[in-house]
C-alpha positions, 0 to 999 in steps of 0.5 A: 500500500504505501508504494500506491500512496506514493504513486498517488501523491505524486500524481496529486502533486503533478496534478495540482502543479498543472492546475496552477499553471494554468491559473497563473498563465489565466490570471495573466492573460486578463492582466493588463499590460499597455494602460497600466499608468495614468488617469484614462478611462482605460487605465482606471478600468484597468486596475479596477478589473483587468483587461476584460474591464478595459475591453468593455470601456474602449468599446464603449468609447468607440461607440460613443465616438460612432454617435458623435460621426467619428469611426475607430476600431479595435483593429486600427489601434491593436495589431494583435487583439490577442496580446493587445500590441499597438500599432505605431499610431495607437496613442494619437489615436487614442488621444482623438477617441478621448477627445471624441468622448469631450464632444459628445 
């Protein structure tokens, strides 16, 4: 019986590792990691609740910009909507998506 216990252990132990791998790597994934300074709508969803928070503020940003007759998308300020990366002109544009918010 004990060599069992032993086999089982070390299953538990694997198994546990793996699961907090994959916690660790999903926690990750919802960390923001652009708008992580200053006092943006952005940033402040940011610290509040992540990306997910953040994603629900920008499209609701470029929606309000959409109402006011100016057009964003995801895809002209984010070369990769997976990991978030911006393109080179992502700041001014954000700078004129905020400003789109002012004018409302």
């Amino acid at each position: 019986m004990p060599r069992f216990a032993a086999q089982l252990s070390v299953a538990a132990v694997a198994a546990l590792l793996f699961l907090s791998i994959g916690t660790a790597g999903a926690a990750d994934e919802g960390k923001c990691t652009i708008a992580t300074k200053g006092d943006s709508p952005t940033a402040r969803a940011c610290a509040k609740g992540g990306r997910a928070e953040a994603k629900k503020v920008m499209k609701d940003m470029v929606k309000q910009a959409k109402v006011g007759g100016q057009k964003f998308t995801c895809d002209g300020c984010h070369k990769d909507l997976d990991n978030y990366e911006l393109t080179k002109t992502a700041n001014d544009d954000f700078k004129k998506l905020e400003a789109a918010q002012k004018t409302k």
